[in-house]
C-alpha positions as CSV (number, residue, x, y, z in Angstrom):
1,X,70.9,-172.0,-174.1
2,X,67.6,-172.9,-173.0
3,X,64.8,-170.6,-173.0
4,X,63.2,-169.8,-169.3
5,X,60.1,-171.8,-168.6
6,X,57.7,-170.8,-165.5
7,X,54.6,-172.0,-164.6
8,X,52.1,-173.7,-161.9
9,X,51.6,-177.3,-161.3
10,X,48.7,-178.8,-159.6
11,X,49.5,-181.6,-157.8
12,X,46.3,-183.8,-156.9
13,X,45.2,-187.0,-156.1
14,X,42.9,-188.7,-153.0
15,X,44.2,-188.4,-149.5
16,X,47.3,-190.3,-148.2
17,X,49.1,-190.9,-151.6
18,X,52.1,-189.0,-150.4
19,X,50.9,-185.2,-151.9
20,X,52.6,-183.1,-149.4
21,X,55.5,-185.4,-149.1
22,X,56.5,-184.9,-153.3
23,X,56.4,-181.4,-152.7
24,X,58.4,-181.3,-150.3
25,X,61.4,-183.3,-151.6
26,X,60.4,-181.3,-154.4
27,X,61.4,-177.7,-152.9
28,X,63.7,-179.0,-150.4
29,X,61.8,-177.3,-147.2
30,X,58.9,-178.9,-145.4
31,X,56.2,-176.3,-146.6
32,X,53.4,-178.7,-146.2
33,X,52.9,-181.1,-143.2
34,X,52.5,-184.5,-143.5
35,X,51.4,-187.1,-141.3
36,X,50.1,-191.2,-142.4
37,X,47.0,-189.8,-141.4
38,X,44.5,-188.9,-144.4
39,X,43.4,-185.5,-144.9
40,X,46.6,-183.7,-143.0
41,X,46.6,-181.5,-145.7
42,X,43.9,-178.7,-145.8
43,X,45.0,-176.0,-147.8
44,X,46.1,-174.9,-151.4
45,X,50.2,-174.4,-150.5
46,X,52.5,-173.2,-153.5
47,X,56.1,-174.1,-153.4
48,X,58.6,-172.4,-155.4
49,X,61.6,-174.5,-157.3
50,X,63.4,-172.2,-159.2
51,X,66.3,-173.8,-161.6
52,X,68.3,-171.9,-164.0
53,X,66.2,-172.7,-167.0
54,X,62.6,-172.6,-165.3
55,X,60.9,-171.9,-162.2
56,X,57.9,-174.4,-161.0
57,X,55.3,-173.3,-159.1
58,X,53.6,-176.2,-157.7
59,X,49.9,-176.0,-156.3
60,X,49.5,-178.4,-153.2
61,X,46.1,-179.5,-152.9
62,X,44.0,-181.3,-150.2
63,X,43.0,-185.0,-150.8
64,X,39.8,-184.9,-152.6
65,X,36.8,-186.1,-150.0
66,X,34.2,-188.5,-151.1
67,X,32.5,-188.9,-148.0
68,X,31.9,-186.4,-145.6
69,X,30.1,-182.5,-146.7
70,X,30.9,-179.9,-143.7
71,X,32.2,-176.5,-144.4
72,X,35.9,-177.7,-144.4
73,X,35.6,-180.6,-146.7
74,X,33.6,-178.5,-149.1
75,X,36.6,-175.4,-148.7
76,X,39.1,-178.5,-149.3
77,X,37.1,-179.9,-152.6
78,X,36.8,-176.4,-153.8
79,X,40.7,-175.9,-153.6
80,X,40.8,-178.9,-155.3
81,X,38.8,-177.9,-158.5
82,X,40.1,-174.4,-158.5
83,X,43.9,-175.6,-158.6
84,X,42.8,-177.8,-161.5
85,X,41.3,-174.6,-163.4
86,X,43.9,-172.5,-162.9
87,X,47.0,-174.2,-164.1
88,X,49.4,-174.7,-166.7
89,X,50.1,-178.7,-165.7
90,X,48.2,-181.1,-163.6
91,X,50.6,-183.8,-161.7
92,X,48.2,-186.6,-160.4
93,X,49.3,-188.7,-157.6
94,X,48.8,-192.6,-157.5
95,X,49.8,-195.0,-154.2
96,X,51.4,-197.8,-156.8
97,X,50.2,-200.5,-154.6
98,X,46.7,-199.3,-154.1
99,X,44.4,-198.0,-157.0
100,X,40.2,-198.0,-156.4
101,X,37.1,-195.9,-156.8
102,X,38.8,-192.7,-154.7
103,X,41.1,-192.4,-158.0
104,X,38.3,-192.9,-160.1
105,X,36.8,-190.1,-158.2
106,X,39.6,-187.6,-159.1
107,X,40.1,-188.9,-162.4
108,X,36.9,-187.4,-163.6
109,X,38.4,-184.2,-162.5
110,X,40.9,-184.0,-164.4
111,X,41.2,-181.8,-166.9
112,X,41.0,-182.6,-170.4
113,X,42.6,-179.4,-172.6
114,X,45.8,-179.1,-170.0
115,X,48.5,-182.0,-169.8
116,X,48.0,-184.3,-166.7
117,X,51.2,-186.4,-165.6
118,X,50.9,-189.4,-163.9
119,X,53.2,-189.8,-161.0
120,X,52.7,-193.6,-159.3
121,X,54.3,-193.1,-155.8
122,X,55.5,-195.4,-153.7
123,X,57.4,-197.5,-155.6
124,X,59.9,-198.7,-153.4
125,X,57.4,-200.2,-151.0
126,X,56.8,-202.7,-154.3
127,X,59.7,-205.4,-153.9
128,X,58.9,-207.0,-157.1
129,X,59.6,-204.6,-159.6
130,X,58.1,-206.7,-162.4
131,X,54.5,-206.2,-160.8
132,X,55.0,-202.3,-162.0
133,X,54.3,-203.2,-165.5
134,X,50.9,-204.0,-165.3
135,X,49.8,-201.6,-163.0
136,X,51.5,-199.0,-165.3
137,X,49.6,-200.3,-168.4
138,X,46.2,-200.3,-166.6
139,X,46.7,-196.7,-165.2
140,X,47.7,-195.5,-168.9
141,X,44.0,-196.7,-170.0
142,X,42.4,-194.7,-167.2
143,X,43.3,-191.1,-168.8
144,X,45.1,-189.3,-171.8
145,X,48.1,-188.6,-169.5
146,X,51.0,-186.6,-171.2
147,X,53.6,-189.0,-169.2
148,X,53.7,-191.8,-166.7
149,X,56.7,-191.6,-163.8
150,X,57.0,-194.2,-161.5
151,X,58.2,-192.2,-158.3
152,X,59.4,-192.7,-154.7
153,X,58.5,-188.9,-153.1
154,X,59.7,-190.3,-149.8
155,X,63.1,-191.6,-151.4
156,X,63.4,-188.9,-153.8
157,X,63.6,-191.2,-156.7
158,X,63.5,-190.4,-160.4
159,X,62.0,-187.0,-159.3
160,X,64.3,-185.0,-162.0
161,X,62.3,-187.4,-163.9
162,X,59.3,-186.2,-163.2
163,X,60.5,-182.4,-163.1
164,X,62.1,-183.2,-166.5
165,X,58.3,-184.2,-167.9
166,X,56.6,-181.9,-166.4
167,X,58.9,-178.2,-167.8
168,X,58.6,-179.7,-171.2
169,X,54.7,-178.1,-170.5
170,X,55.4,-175.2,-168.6
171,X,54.6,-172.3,-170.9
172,X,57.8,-169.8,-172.0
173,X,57.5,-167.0,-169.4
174,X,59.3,-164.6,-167.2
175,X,59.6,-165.8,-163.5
176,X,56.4,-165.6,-161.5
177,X,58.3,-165.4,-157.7
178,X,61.3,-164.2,-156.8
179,X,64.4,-166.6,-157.7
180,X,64.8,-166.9,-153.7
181,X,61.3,-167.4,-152.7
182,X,60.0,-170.9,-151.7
183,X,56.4,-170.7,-151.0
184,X,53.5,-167.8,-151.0
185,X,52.6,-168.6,-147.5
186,X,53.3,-166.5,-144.7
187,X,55.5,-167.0,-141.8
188,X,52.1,-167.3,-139.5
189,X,50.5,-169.7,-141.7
190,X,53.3,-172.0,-141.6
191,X,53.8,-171.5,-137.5
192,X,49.9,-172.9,-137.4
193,X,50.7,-175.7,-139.8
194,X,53.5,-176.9,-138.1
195,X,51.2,-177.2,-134.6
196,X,48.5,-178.6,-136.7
197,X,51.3,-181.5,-138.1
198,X,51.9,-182.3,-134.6
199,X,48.5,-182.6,-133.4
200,X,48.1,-185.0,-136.1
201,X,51.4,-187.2,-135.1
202,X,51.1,-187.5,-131.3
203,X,47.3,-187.9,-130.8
204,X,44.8,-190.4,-131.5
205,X,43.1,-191.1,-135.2
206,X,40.1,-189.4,-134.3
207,X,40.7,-186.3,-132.5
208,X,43.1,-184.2,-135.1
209,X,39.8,-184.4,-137.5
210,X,37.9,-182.3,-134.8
211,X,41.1,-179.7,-134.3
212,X,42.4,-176.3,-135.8
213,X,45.2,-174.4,-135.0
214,X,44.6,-170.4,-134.9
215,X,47.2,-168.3,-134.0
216,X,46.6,-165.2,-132.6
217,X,50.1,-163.1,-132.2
218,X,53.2,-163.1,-134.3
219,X,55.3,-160.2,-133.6
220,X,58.7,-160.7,-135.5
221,X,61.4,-159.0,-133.3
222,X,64.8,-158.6,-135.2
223,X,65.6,-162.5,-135.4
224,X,63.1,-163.6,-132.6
225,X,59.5,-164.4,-133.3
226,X,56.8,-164.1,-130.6
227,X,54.4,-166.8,-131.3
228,X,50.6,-167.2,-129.2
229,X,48.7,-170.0,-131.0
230,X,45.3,-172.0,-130.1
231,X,44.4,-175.4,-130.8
232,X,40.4,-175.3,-131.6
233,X,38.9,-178.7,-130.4
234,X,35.3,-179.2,-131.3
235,X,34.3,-180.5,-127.2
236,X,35.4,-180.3,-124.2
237,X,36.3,-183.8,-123.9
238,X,38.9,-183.1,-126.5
239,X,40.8,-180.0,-124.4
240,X,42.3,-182.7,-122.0
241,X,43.2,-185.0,-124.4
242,X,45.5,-182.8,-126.5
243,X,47.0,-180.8,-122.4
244,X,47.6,-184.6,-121.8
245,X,48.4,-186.0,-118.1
246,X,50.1,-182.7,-116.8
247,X,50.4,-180.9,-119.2
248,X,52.6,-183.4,-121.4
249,X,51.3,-183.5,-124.7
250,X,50.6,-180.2,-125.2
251,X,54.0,-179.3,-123.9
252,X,55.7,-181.6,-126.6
253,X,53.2,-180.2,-129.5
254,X,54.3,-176.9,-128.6
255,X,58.4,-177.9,-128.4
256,X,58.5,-180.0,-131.8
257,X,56.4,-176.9,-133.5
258,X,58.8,-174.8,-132.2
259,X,61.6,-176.6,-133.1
260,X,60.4,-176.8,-136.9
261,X,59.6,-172.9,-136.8
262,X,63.5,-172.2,-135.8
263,X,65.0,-174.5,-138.5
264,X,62.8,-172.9,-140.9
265,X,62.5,-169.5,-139.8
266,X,66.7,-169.3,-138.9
267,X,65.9,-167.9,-135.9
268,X,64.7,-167.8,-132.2
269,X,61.1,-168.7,-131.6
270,X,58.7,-167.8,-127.9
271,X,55.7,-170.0,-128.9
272,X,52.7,-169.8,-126.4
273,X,50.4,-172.4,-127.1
274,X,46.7,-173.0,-125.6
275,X,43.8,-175.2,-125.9
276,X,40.2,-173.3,-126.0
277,X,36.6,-175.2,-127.1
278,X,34.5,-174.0,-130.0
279,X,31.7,-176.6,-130.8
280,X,30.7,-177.1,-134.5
281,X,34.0,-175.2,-135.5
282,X,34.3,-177.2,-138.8
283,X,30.9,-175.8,-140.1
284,X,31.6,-172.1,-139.6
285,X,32.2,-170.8,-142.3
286,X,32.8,-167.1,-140.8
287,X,35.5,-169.1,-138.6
288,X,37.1,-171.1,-141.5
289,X,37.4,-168.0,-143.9
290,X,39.5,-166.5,-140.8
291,X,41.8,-169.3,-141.1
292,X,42.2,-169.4,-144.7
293,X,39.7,-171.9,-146.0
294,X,38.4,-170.1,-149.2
């Protein structure tokens, strides 16, 4: 019988490589939002797969930013490098079609005394399978990786691979969360995320950038939750865009949310939400502790 293995994964890599999307195929839940925009991710998020021989913990970081230095990006950088110092096992995410200096950027984080697997995404958008092998063999020069997986997050391929891999590192230990549990986040932190991920999908490239979602009531009563949430846009240009001609947009950000609230939550969901103007929000960092940013 095989011993019980438990421990924490950190799974890293620049923005848009498909972070968010591995864990969730990964736990079987949407805990983190995605979107093909960059930088949807802004949070350390832990999802929870427990398996009768081991329980991982993986650590969902945000894409590592190269180029802009506000408050948020330098909350998001530091839940980068803390993730990677707190680990047992690093997973570092590739785009198999598209490697430059962003990767270069995250390779010199990586640690060097924990193993690092390698897990090149994206591999069914590559038609010619052939052109895999010397990708592979250039990306195994780049770092001491334990393993290389060639993945497909949004397929689900060879991900028992890559689980397979990554438990022969996990350290021999007791579970860390309960067998049933699927992520440390709360019920209110996913309601926000899930209005952020919409934001993000039915507006423009620009505007999501200068948005936040803070929600200010959840009241939980028996199997109905009572949800009032606020999208923070930096100007007030921005508050029309997101209400949209009548009242539209915000009206379908607020249904989809809602809609991804009761599949998750199993229940009944009374989601309010608003639109209200605070300039320079992404540079408070009073603000940004509020909503979680460390």
């Amino acid at each position: 019988m095989n011993k019980l293995k438990s421990g924490t994964i950190a799974i890293v890599g620049r923005p848009n490589v498909g972070k968010s999307t591995l864990l969730n195929r990964l736990i079987g839940e949407k805990i983190s939002i995605v979107s093909r925009k960059a930088q949807t991710t802004r949070h350390r998020i832990m999802g929870i797969l427990t398996r009768p021989d081991a329980q991982y913990v993986f650590v969902d970081t945000p894409g590592f930013q190269t180029k802009h230095t506000n408050a948020l990006n330098r909350a998001m950088n530091r839940g980068v490098t803390q993730a990677l110092a707190d680990v047992d096992v690093v997973i570092f995410v590739l785009d198999a079609d598209h490697f430059d200096e962003r990767d270069k950027a995250v390779i010199k984080l990586l640690p060097t005394e924990r193993p690092v697997i390698l897990a090149v995404n994206k591999i069914d958008q590559i038609k010619d399978k052939v052109r895999l092998l010397p990708v592979l063999s250039k990306l195994a020069e780049q770092h001491a990786f334990a393993a290389i997986v060639p993945i497909s997050a949004a397929k689900g391929s060879q991900l028992e691979d890559l689980l397979a891999e990554t438990r022969k590192h996990l350290p021999n230990d007791e579970l860390l969360f309960g067998a049933d549990e699927i992520t440390d986040k709360s019920e209110k932190f996913i309601a926000a995320e899930y209005i952020r991920e919409k934001l993000f999908r039915l507006i423009g490239d620009e505007l999501p950038y200068a948005a936040t979602v803070e929600v200010e009531k959840f009241e939980i009563d028996g199997a109905l939750r009572r949800i009032s949430a606020a999208i923070v846009v930096d100007r007030q240009a921005h508050k029309g865009i997101v209400i949209g001609k009548g009242g539209d947009t915000l009206k379908r950000i607020a249904s989809e949310a809602r809609q991804d609230m009761e599949r998750l939550f199993d229940g009944r969901v009374f989601l309010e939400v608003f639109v209200k103007v605070k300039s320079g929000w992404n540079d408070d960092e009073r603000l940004l502790k509020s909503l979680g940013y460390e």
